[in-house]
ROVO-651068 format. One record per atom (N, C-alpha, C): atom name; y, z, x. Coordinates in steps of 0.05 Angstrom, whole numbers, plus 5000, padded with zeros to 4 digits. Example, Ala and Ser with C-alpha at 12.3 -4.5 7.8 and 13.67 -1.06 7.14 Angstrom:
<rofis>
  atom  north    up  east
     N   4886  5156  5264
    CA   4910  5156  5246
     C   4934  5156  5264
     N   4955  5142  5257
    CA   4979  5143  5273
     C   5001  5157  5258
</rofis>
This chain:
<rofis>
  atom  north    up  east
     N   0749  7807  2099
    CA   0776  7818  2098
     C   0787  7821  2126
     N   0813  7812  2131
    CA   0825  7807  2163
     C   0837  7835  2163
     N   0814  7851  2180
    CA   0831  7883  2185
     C   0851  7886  2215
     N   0859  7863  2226
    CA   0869  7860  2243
     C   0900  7865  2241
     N   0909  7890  2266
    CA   0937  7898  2266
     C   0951  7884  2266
     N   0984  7888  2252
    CA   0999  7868  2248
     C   1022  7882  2266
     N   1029  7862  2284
    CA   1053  7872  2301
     C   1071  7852  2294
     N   1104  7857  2300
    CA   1120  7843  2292
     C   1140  7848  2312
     N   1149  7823  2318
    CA   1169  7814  2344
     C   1187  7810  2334
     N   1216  7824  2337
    CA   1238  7826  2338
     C   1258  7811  2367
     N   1260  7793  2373
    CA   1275  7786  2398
     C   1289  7761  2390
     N   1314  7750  2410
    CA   1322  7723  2406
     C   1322  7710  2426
     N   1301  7718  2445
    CA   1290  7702  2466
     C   1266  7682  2463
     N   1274  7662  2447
    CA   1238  7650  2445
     C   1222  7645  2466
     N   1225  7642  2489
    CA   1213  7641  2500
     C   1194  7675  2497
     N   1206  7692  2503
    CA   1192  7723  2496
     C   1181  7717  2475
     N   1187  7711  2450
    CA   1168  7710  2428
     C   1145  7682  2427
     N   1151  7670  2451
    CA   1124  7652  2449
     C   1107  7664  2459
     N   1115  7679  2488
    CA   1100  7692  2502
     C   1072  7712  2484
     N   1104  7729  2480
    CA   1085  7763  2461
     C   1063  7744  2433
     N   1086  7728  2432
    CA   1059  7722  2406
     C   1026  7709  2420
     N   1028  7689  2435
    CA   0998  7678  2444
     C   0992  7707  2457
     N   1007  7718  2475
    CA   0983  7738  2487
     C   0975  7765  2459
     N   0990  7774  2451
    CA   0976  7793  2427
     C   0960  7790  2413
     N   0969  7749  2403
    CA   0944  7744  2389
     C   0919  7743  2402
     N   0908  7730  2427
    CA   0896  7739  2442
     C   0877  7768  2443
     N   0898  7786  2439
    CA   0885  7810  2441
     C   0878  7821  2411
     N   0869  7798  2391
    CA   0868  7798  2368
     C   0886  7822  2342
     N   0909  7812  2347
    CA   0929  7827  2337
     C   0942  7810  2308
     N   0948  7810  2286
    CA   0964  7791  2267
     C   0993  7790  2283
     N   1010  7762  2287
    CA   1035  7776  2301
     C   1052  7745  2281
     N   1072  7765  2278
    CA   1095  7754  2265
     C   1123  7757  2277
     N   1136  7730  2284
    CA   1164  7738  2305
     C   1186  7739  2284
     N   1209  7740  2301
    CA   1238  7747  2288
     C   1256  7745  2306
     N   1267  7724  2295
    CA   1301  7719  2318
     C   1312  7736  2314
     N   1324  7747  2287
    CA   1334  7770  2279
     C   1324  7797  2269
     N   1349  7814  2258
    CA   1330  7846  2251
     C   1342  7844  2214
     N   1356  7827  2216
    CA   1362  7821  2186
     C   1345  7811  2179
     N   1328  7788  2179
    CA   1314  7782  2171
     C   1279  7802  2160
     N   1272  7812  2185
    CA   1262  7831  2194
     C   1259  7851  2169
     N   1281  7868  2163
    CA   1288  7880  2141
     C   1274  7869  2114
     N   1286  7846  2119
    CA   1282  7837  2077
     C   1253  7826  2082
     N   1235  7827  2103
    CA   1212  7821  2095
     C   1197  7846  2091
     N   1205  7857  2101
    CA   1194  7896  2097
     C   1197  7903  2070
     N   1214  7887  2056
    CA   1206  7886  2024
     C   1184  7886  2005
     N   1169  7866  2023
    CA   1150  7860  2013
     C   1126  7858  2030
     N   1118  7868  2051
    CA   1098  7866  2072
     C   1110  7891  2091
     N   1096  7908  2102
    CA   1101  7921  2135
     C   1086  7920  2151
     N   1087  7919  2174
    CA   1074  7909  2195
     C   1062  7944  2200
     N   1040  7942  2216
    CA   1036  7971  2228
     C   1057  7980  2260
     N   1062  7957  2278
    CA   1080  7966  2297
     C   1099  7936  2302
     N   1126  7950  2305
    CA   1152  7929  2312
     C   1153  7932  2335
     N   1156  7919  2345
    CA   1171  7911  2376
     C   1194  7890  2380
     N   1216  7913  2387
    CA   1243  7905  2386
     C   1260  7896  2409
     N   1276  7882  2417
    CA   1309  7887  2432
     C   1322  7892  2415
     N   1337  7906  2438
    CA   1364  7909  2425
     C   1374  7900  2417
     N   1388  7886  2430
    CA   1401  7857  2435
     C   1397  7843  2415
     N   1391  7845  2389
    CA   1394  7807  2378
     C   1407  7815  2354
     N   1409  7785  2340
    CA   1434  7775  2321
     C   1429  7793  2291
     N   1446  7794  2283
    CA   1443  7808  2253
     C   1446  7850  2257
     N   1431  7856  2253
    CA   1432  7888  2259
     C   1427  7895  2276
     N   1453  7913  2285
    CA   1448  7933  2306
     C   1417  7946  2317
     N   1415  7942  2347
    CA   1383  7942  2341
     C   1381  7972  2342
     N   1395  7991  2348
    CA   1399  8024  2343
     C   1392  8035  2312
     N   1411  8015  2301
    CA   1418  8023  2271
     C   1380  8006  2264
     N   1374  7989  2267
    CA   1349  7977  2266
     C   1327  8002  2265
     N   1326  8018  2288
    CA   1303  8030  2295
     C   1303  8052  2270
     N   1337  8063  2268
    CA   1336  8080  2250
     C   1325  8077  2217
     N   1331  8046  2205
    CA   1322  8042  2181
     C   1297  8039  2178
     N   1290  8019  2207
    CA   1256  8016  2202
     C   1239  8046  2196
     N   1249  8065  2210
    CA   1242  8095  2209
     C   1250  8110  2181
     N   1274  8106  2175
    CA   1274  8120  2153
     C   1270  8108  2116
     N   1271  8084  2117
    CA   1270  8068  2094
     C   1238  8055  2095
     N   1223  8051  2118
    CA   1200  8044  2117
     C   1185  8065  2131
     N   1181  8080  2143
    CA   1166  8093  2157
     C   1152  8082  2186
     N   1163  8052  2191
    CA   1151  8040  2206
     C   1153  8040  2247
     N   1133  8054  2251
    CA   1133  8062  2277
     C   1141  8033  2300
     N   1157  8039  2315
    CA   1171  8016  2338
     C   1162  8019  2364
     N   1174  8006  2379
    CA   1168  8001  2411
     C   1194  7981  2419
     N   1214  7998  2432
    CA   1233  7980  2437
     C   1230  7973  2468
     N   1229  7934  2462
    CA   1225  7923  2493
     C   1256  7910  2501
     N   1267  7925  2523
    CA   1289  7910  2525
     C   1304  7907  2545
     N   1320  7899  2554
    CA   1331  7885  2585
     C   1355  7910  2591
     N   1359  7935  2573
    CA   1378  7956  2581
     C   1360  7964  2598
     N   1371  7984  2616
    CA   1357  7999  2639
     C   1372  8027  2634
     N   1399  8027  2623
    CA   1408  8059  2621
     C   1397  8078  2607
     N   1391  8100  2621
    CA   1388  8121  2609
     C   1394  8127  2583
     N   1414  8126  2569
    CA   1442  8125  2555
     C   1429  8113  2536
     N   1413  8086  2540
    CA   1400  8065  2522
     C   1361  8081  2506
     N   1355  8087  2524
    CA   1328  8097  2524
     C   1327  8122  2502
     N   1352  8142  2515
    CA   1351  8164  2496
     C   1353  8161  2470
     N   1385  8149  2466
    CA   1398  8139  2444
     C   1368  8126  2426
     N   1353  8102  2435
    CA   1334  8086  2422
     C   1311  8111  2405
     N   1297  8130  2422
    CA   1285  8150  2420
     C   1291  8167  2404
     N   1322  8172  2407
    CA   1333  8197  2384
     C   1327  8184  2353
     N   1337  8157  2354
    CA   1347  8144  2325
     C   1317  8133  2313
     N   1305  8131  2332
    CA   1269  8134  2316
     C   1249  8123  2328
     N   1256  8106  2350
    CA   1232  8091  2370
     C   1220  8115  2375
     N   1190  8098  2376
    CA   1160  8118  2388
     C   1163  8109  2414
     N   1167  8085  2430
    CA   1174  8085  2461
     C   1195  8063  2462
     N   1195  8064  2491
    CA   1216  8045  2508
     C   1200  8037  2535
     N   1211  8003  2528
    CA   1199  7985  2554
     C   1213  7972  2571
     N   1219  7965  2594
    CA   1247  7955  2593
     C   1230  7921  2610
     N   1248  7908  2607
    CA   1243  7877  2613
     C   1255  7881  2647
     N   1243  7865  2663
    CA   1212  7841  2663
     C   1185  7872  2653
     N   1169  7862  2639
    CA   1151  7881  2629
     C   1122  7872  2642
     N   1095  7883  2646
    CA   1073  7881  2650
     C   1066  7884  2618
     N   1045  7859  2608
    CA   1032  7850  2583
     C   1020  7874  2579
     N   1000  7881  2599
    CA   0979  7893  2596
     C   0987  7922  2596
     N   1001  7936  2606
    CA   1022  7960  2604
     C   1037  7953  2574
     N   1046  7927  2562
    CA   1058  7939  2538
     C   1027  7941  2514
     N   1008  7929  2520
    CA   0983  7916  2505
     C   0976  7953  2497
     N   0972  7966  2523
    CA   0959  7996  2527
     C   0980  8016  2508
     N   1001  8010  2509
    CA   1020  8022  2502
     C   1019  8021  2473
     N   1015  7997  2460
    CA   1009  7989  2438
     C   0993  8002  2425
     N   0969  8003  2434
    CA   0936  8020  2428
     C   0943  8050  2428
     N   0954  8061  2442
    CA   0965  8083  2449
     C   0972  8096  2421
     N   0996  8076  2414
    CA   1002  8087  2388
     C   0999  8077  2367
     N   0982  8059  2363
    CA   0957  8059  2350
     C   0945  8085  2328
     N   0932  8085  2358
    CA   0919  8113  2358
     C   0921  8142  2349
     N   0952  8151  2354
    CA   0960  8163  2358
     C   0971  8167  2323
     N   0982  8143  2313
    CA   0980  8144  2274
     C   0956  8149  2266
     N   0939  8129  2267
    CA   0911  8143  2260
     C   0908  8173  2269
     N   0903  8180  2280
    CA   0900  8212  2294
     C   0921  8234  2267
     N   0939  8217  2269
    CA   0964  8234  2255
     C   0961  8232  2230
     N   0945  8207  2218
    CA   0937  8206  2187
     C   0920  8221  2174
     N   0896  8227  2194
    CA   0870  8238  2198
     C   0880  8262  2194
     N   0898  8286  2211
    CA   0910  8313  2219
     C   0915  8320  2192
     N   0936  8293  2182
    CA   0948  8311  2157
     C   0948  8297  2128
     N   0917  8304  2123
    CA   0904  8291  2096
     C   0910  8307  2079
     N   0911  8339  2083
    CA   0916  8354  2052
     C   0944  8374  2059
     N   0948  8384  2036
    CA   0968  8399  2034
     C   0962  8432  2054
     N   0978  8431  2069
    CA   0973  8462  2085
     C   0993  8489  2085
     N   0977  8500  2076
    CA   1002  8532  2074
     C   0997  8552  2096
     N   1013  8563  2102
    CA   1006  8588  2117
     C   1024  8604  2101
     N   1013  8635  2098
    CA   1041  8651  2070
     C   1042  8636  2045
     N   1065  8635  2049
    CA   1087  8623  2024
     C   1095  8595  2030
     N   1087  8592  2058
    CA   1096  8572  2059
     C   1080  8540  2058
     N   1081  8522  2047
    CA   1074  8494  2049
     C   1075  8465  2057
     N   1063  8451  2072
    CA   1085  8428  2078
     C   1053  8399  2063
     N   1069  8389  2048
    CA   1049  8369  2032
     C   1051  8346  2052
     N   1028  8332  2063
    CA   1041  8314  2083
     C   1043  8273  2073
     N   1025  8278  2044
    CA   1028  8261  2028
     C   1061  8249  2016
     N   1076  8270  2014
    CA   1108  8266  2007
     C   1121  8278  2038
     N   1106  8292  2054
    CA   1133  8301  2077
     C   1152  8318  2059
     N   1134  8335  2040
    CA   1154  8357  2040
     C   1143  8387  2037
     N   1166  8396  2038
    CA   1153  8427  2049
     C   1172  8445  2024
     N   1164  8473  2028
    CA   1163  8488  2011
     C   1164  8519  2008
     N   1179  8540  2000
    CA   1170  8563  2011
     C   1174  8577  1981
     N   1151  8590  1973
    CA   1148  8597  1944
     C   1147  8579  1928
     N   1171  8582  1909
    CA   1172  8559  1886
     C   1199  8543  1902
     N   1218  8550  1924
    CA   1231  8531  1922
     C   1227  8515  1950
     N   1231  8485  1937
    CA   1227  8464  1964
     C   1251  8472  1985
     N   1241  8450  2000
    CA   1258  8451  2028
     C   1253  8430  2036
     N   1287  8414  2038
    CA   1291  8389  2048
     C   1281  8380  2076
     N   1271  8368  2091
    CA   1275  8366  2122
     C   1263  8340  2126
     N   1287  8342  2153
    CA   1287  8314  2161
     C   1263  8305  2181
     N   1254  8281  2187
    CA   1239  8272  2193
     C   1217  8295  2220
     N   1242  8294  2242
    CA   1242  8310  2265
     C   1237  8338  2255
     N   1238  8350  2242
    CA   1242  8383  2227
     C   1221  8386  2217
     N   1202  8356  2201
    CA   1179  8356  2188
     C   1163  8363  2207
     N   1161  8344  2228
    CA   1140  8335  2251
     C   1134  8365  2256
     N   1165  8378  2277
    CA   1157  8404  2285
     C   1156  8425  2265
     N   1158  8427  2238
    CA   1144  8446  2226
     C   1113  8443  2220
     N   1103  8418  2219
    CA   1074  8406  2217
     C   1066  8423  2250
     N   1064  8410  2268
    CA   1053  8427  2291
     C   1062  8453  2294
     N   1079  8465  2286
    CA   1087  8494  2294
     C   1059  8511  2269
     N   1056  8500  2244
    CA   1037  8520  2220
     C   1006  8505  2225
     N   1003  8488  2242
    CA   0979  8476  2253
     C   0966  8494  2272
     N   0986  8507  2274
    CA   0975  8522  2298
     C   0980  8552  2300
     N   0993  8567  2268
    CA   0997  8583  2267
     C   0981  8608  2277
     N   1006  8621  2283
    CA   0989  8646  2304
     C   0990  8650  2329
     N   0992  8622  2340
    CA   0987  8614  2371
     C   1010  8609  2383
     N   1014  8611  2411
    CA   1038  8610  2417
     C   1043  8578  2428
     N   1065  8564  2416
    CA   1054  8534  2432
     C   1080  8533  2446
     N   1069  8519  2472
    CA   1104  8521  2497
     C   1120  8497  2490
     N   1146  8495  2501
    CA   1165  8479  2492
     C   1146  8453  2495
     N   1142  8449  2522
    CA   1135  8424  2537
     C   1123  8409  2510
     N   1088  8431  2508
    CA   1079  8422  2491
     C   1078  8409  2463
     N   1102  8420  2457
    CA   1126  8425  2430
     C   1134  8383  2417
     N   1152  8385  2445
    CA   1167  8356  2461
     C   1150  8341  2454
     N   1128  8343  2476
    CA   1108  8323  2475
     C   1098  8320  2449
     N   1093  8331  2431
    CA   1077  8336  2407
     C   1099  8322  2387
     N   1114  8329  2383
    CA   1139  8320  2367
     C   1161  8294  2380
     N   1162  8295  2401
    CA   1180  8271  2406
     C   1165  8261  2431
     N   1137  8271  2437
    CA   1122  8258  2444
     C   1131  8254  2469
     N   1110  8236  2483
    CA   1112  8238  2517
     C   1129  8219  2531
     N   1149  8205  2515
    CA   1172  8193  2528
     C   1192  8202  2529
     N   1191  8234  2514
    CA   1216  8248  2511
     C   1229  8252  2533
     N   1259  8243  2546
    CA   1263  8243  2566
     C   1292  8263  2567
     N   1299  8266  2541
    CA   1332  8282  2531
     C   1329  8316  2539
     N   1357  8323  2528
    CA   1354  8341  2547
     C   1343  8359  2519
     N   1325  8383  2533
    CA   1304  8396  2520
     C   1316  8417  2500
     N   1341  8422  2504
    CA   1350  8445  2482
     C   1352  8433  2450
     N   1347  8403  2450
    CA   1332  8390  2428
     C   1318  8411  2418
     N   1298  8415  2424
    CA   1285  8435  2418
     C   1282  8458  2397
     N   1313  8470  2422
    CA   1322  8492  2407
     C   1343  8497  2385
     N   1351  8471  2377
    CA   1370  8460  2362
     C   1355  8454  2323
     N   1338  8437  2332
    CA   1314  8435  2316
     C   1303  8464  2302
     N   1297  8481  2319
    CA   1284  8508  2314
     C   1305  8524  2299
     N   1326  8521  2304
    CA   1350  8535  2292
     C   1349  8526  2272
     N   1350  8496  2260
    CA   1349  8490  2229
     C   1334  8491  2208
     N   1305  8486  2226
    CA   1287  8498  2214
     C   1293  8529  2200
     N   1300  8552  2218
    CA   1297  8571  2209
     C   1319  8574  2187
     N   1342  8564  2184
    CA   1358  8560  2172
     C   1350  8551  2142
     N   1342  8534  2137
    CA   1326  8527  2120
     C   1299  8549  2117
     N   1282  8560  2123
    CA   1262  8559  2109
     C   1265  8600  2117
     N   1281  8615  2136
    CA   1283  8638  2133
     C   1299  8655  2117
     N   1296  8680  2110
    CA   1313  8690  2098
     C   1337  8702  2112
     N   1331  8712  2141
    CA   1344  8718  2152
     C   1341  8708  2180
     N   1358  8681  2184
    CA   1348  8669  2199
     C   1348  8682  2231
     N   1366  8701  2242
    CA   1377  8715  2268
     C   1351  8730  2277
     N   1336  8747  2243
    CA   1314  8757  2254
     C   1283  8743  2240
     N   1278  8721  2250
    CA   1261  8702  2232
     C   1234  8723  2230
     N   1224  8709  2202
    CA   1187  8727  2198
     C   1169  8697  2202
     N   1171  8675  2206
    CA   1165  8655  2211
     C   1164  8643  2232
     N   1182  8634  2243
    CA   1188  8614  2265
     C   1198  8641  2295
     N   1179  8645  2304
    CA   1183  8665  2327
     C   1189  8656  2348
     N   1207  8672  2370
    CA   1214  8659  2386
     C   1194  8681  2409
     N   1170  8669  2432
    CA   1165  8682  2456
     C   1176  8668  2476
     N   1189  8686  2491
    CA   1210  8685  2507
     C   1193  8679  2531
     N   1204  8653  2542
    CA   1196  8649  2566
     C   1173  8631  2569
     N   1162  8621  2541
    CA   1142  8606  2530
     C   1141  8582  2515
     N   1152  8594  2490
    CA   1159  8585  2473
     C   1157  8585  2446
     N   1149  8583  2423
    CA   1155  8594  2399
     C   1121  8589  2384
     N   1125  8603  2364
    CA   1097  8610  2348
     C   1101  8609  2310
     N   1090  8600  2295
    CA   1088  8609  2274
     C   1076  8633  2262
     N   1084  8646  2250
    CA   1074  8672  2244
     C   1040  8664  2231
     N   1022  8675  2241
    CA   0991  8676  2223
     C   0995  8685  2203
     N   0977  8677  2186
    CA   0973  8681  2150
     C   0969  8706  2149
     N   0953  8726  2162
    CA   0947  8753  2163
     C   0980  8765  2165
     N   0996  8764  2182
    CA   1013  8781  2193
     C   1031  8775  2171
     N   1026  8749  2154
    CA   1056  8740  2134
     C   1045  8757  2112
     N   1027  8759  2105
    CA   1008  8771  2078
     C   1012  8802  2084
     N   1018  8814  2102
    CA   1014  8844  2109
     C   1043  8853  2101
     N   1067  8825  2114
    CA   1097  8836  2119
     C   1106  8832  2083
     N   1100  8814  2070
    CA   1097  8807  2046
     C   1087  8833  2021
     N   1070  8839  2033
    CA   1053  8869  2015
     C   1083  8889  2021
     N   1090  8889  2049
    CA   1108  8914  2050
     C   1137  8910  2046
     N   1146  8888  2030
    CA   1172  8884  2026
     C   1177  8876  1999
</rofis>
């Protein structure tokens, strides 16, 4: 059985996609190209690759609007390689659902590492969240990505999942923004950080009763925020 990763090239540079394809394969990778992101799409129908690697730049779909469907209609983790250099470009790519940004002329072996990286980093994340985890009342199933507080669910979006998954992972403890970033939008996060605190706001919105004075999602000042431990939710719970 060929357990070999399947990467998929998105560009309309063939020359780039002759390139990335002999060297990946090389590094014994399955690799499948793509002039376009339309195309791209309707084979995700019926096959997904484990990592895309995109430009922007090419014919058919927006490669923005690209990152976003691959992410939300497939779940399928990206790496956008591309000849923008703006800032403007990187964030935007990152917000809408890329796991990184590379920019052209690129080092093979820098995108090869990069690759493995996050790899890795799904496995790790498949491994983390095999069963359903509660702290209190509260639940997040990580088989559906959804969460829960008592009997009624709670919608949340991709980003809201992630950081409520590491915030009750770690309930009790205090985890700092940085750590937060990195953990959730991970270590290319380059935007500006009140992301963060924007995120945390909806969360509590969703899953508090009163969200101004949360029993959940705590804020330490000067740190950064904590989930309440199962002991302290079970005590406040007995007395209300």
């Amino acid at each position: 059985m060929n357990s070999a990763k399947r990467i998929w090239v998105i560009d309309d540079d063939r020359k780039t996609l002759k390139l990335l394809r002999s060297g990946l394969q090389s590094e014994g990778f399955a690799v499948e190209t793509f002039v376009d992101g339309t195309a791209a799409l309707a084979q995700m129908n019926t096959t997904l690759p484990d990592v895309v690697i995109l430009e922007l730049d090419t014919p058919g779909v927006d490669g923005f609007e690209l990152c976003a469907r691959m992410r939300s209609e497939h779940n399928v983790s990206t790496i956008v390689l591309s000849k923008r250099k703006e800032e403007v470009d990187r964030v935007l790519s990152l917000e809408m659902g890329a796991d990184d940004y590379v920019t052209k002329p690129f080092g093979f072996r820098e995108l090869v590492a990069r690759i493995r990286a996050l790899l890795r980093r799904m496995t790790y994340n498949q491994q983390q969240a095999a069963e359903v985890m509660s702290v209190g009342d509260v639940a997040i199933d990580p088989n559906t990505r959804q969460a829960s507080r008592g009997d009624r669910q709670v919608s949340l979006s991709r980003r809201e999942y992630a950081l409520l998954n590491a915030l009750m992972r770690q309930a009790g403890r205090v985890i700092s923004r940085n750590d937060l970033l990195a953990s959730v939008w991970e270590e290319n996060w380059i935007g500006n950080v009140r992301t963060l605190d924007v995120h945390i706001r909806w969360l509590r919105e969703k899953l508090e009763e009163n969200p101004s004075c949360p029993r959940y999602i705590q804020t330490v000042r000067g740190v950064g925020y904590r989930f309440a431990g199962a002991e302290e939710l079970s005590s406040a719970m007995q007395l209300s």
